[in-house]
LOZA-794906 format. One record per residue (C-alpha): x, y negated, z negated; residue in three letters; residue number from 0. Coordinates in nm, 4 decimals, decimal comma. Example, Ala and Ser with C-alpha at 12.3 -4.5 7.8 and 13.67 -1.06 7.14 Angstrom:
2
{x = 1,2300	y = 0,4500	z = -0,7800	rest = ALA	nr = 0}
{x = 1,3670	y = 0,1060	z = -0,7140	rest = SER	nr = 1}
This chain:
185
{x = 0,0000	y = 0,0000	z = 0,0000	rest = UNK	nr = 0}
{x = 0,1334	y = -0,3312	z = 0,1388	rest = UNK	nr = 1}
{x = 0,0272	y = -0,6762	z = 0,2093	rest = UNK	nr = 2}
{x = 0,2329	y = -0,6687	z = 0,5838	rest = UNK	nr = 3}
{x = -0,0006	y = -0,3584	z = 0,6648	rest = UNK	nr = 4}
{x = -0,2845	y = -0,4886	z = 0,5429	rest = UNK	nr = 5}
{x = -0,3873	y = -0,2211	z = 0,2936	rest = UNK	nr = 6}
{x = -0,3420	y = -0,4590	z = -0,0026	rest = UNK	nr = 7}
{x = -0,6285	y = -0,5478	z = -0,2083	rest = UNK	nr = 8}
{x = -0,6908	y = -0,7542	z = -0,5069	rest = UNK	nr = 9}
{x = -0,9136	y = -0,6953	z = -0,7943	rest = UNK	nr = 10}
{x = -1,1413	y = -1,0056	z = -0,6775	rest = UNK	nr = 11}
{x = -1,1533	y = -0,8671	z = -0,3578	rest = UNK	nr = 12}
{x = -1,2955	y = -0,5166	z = -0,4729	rest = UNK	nr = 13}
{x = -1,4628	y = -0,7099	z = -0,7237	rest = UNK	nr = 14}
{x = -1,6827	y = -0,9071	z = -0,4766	rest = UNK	nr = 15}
{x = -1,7661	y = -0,5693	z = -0,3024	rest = UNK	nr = 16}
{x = -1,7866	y = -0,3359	z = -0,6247	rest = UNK	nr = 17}
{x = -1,9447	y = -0,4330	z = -0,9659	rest = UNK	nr = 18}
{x = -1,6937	y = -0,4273	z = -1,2111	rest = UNK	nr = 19}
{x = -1,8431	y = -0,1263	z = -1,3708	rest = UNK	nr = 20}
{x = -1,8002	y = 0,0873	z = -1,0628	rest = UNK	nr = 21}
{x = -1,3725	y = -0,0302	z = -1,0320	rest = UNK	nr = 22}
{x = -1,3579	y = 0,0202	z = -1,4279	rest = UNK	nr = 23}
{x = -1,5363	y = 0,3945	z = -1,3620	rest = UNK	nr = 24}
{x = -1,2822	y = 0,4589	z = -1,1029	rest = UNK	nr = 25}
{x = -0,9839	y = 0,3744	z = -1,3207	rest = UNK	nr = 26}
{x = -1,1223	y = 0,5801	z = -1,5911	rest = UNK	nr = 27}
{x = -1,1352	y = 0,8926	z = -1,3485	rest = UNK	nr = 28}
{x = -0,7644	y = 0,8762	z = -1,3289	rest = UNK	nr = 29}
{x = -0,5331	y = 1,0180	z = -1,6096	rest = UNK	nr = 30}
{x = -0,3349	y = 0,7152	z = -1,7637	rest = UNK	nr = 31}
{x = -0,0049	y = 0,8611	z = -1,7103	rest = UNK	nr = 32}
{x = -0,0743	y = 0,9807	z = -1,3527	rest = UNK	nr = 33}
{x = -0,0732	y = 0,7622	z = -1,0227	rest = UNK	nr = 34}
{x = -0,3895	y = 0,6262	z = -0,9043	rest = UNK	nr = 35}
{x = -0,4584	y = 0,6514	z = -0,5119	rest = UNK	nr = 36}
{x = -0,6990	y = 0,3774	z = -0,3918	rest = UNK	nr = 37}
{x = -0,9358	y = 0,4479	z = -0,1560	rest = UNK	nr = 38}
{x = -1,3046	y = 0,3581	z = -0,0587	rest = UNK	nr = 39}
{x = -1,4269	y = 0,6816	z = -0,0565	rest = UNK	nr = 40}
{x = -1,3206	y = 0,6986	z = -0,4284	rest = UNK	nr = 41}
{x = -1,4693	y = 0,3295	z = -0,5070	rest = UNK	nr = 42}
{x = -1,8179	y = 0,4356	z = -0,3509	rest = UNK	nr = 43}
{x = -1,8557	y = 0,7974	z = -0,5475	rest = UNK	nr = 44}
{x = -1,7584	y = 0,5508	z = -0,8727	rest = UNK	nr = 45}
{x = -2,0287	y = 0,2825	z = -0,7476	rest = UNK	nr = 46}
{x = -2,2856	y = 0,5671	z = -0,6633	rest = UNK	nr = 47}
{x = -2,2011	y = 0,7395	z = -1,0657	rest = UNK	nr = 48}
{x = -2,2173	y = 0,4000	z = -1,2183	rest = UNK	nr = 49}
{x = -2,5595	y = 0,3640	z = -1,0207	rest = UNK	nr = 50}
{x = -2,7159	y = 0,6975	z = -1,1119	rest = UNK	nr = 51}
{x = -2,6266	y = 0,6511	z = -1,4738	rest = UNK	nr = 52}
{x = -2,7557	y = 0,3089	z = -1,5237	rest = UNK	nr = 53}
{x = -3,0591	y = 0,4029	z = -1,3254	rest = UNK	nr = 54}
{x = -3,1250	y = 0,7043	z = -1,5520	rest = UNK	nr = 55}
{x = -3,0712	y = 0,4833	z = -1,8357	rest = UNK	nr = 56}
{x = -3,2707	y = 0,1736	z = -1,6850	rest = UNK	nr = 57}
{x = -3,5624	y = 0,4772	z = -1,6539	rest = UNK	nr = 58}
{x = -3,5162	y = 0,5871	z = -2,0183	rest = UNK	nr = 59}
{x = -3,5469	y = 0,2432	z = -2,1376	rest = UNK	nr = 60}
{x = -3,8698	y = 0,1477	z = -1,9198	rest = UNK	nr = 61}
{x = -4,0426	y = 0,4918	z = -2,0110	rest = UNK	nr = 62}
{x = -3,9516	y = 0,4273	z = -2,3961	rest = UNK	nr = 63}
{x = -4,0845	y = 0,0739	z = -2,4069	rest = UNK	nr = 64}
{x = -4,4042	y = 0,1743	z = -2,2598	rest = UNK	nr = 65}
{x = -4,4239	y = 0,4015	z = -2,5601	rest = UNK	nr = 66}
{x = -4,2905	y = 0,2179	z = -2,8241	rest = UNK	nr = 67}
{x = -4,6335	y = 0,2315	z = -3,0019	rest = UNK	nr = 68}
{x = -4,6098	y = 0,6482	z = -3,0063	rest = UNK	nr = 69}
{x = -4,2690	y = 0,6260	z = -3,1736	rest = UNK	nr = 70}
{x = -4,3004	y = 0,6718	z = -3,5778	rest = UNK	nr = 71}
{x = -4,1442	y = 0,4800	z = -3,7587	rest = UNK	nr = 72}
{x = -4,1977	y = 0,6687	z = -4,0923	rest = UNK	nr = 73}
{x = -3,7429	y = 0,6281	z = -4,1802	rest = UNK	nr = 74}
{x = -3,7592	y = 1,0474	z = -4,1523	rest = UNK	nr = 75}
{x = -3,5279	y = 1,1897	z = -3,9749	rest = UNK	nr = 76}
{x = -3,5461	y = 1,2180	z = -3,5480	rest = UNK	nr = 77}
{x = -3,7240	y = 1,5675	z = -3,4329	rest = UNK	nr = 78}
{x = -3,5758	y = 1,6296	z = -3,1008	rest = UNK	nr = 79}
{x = -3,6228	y = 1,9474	z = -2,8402	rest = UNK	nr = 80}
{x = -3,4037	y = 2,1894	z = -2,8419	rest = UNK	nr = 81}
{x = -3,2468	y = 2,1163	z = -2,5454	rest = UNK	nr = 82}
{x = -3,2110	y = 1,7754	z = -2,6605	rest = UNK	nr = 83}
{x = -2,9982	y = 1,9104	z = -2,9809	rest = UNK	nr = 84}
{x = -2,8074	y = 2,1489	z = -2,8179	rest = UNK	nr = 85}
{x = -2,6797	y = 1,8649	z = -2,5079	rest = UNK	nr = 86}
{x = -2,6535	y = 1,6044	z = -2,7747	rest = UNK	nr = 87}
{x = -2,4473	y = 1,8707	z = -2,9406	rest = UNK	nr = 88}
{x = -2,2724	y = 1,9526	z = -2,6640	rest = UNK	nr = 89}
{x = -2,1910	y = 1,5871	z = -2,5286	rest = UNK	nr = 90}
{x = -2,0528	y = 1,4981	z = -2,9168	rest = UNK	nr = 91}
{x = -1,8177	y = 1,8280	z = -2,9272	rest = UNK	nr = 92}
{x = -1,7030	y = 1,7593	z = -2,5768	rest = UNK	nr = 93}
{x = -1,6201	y = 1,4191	z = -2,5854	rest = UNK	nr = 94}
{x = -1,3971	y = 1,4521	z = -2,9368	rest = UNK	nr = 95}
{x = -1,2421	y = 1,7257	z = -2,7593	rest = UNK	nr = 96}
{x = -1,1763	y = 1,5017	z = -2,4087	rest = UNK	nr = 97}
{x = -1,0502	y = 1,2392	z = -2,6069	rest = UNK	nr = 98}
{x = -0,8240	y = 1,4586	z = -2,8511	rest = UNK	nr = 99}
{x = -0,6526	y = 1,5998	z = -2,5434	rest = UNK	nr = 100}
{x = -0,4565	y = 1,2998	z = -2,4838	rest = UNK	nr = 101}
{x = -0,7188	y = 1,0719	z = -2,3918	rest = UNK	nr = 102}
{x = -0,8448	y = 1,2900	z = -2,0954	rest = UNK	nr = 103}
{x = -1,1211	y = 1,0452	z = -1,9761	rest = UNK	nr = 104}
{x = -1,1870	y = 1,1576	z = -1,6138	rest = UNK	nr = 105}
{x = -1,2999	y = 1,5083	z = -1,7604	rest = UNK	nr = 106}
{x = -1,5537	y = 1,3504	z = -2,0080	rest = UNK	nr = 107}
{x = -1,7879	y = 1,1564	z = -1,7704	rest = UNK	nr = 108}
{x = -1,8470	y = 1,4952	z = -1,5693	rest = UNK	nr = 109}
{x = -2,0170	y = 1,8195	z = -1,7619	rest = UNK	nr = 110}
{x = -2,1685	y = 1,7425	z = -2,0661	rest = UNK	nr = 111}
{x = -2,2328	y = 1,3992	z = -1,9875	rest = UNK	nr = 112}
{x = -2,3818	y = 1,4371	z = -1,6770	rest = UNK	nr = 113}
{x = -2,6034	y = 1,7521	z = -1,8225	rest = UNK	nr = 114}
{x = -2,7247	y = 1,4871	z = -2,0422	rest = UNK	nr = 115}
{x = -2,8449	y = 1,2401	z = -1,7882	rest = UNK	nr = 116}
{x = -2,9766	y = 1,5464	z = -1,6206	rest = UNK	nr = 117}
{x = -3,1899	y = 1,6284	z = -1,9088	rest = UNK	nr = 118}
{x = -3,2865	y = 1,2905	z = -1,9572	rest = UNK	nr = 119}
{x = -3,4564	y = 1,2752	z = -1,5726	rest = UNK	nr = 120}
{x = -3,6294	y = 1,6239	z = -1,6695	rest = UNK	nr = 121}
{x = -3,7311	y = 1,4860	z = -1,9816	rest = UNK	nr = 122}
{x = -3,9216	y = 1,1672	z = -1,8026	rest = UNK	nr = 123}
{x = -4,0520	y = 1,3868	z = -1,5793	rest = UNK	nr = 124}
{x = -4,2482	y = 1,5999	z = -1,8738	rest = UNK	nr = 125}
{x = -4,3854	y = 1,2702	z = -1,9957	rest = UNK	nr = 126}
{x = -4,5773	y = 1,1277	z = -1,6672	rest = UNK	nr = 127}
{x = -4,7390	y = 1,4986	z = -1,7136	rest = UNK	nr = 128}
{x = -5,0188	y = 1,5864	z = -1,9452	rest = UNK	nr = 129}
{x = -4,9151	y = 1,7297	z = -2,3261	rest = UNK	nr = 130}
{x = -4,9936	y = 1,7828	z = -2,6350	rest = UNK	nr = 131}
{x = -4,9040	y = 1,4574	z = -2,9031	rest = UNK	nr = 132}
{x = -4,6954	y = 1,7048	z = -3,0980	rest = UNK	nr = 133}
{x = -4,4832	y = 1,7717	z = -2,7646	rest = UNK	nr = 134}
{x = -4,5016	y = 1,4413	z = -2,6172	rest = UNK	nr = 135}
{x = -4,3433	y = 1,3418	z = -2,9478	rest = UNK	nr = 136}
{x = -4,0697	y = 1,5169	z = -2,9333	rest = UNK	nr = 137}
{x = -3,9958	y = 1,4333	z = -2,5553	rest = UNK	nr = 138}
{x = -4,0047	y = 1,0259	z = -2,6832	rest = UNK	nr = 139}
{x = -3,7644	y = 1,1425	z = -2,9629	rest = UNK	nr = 140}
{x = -3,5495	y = 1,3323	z = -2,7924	rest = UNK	nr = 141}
{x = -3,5043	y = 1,0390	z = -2,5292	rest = UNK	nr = 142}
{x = -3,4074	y = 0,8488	z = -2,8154	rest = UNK	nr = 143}
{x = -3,1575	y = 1,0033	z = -2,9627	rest = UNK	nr = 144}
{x = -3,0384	y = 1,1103	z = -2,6361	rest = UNK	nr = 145}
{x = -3,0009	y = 0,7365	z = -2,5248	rest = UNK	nr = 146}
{x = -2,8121	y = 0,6884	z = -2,8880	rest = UNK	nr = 147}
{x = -2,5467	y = 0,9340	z = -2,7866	rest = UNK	nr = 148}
{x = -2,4856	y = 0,7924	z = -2,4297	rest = UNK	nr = 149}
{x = -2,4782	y = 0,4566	z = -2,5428	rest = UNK	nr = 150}
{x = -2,2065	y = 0,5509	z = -2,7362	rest = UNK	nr = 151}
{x = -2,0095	y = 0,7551	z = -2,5438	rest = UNK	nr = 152}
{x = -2,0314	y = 0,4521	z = -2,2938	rest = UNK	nr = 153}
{x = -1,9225	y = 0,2084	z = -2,5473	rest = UNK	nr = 154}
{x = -1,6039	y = 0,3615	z = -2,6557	rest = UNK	nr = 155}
{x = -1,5445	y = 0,3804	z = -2,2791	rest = UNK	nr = 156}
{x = -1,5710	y = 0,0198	z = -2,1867	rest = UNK	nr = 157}
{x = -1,8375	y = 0,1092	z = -1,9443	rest = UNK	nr = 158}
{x = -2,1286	y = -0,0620	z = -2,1778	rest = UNK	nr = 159}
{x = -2,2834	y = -0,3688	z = -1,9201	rest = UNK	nr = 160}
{x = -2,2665	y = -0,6967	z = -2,0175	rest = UNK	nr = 161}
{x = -2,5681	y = -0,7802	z = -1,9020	rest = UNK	nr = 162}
{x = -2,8889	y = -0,5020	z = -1,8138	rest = UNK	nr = 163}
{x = -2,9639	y = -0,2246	z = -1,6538	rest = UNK	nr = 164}
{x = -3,1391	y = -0,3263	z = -1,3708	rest = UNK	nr = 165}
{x = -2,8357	y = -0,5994	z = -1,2559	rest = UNK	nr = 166}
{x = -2,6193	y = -0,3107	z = -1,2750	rest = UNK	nr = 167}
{x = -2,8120	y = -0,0925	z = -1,1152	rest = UNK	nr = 168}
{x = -2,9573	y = -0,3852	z = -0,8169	rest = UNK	nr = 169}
{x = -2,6048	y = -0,5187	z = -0,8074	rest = UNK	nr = 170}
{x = -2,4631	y = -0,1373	z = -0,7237	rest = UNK	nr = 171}
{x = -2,7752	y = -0,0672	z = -0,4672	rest = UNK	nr = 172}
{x = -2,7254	y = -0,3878	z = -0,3446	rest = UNK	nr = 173}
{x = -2,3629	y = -0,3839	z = -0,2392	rest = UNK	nr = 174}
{x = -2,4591	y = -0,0269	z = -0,1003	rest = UNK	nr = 175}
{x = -2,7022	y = -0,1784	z = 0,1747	rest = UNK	nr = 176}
{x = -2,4374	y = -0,4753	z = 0,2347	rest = UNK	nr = 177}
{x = -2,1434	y = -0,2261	z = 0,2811	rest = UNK	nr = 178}
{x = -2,2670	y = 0,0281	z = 0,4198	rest = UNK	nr = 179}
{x = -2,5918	y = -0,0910	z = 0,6619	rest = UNK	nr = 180}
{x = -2,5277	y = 0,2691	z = 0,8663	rest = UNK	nr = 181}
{x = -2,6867	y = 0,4075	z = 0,5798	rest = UNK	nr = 182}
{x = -3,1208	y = 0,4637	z = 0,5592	rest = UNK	nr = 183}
{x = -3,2497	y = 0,4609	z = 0,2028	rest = UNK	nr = 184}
């Protein structure tokens, strides 16, 4: 990579055509102590992951807020699914593990992780259908906690937005269309 060839980019540059989140996501996916290879195929699976988690989250938060007045708020302790428990369990394990192993951040944002915003989609998808309050309880719980764990996860990270969901997410889709008009969404 050289300026005389042309191949030389700047962090505004990338900046202007990635959000921030997406460039910081592709850094992560790079051990610290080995060489990082640019390229835009890299920077658009990065922009598409940083888009498909803030969506899923963006989801989560919409589907919670519409029902906020379900959610107990009696101070015991969260029921969750057992799905829920076992990826919440799963994601926790996993990431002390990741990070014990000499900071090994490109494995942590793949498996558990993603399982998690996997189960989060499934789990919006059992509320639009009809349940029993019981079960539909546990579903809005389960998101919850879920969203809890990811939030962290994200936060020690450095991928938590500065702003919302939905600018991440419109800013990512966005730049899609602009970049890459070949495409049909």
């Amino acid at each position: 990579m050289s300026k005389s060839l042309g191949n030389f980019f700047t962090i505004r540059q990338i900046t202007q055509r990635y959000h921030p989140l997406a460039l910081r996501y592709f850094l992560i996916n790079a051990h610290y102590r080995s060489p990082l290879n640019y390229s835009v195929v890299q920077l658009e699976g990065a922009s598409n992951a940083i888009f498909y988690i803030y969506q899923t989250l963006k989801d989560c938060q919409d589907g919670l807020l519409q029902l906020q007045e379900e959610i107990p708020n009696d101070g015991k302790p969260a029921r969750t699914t057992p799905d829920a428990k076992e990826c919440i369990s799963k994601l926790r394990n996993e990431f002390q593990v990741k990070m014990s192993d000499d900071l090994s951040t490109s494995l942590i944002l793949t498996g558990a992780f993603l399982e998690v915003l996997k189960l989060v989609n499934n789990l919006l998808t059992m509320l639009k259908k009809k349940q029993q309050k019981q079960q539909r309880l546990l579903v809005i719980q389960s998101l919850k906690e879920i969203k809890k764990e990811v939030m962290k996860v994200l936060d020690v990270l450095g991928l938590q937005p500065p702003c919302s969901y939905t600018e991440v997410s419109g800013f990512t889709y966005y730049t899609m269309l602009r970049f890459m008009p070949s495409v049909k969404f």
